[in-house]
C-alpha positions, 0 to 999 in steps of 0.5 A: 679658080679664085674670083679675085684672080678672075677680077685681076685678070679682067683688070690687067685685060682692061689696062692692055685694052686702053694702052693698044687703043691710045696706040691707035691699035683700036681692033687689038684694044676692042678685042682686050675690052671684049676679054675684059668684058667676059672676066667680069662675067666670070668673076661674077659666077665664081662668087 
């Protein structure tokens, strides 16, 4: 899978993360920082 596909993921999970928290849907939105947080570590194995 290419890298740049993981880091546009990982950016799309981080948008999600930040529209559910100023929503008040913080559970949703910690749970999307956490997707967020495991493409970073996938975009930097798939170098």
């Amino acid at each position: 899978m290419s890298s740049y596909l993981i880091w546009g993921i990982g950016i799309v999970y981080l948008y999600v993360a930040i529209e559910q928290i100023s929503k008040g849907n913080v559970a949703l939105g910690v749970s999307f920082v956490g997707y967020f947080i495991g493409n970073i570590g996938l975009g930097l194995v798939a170098k």
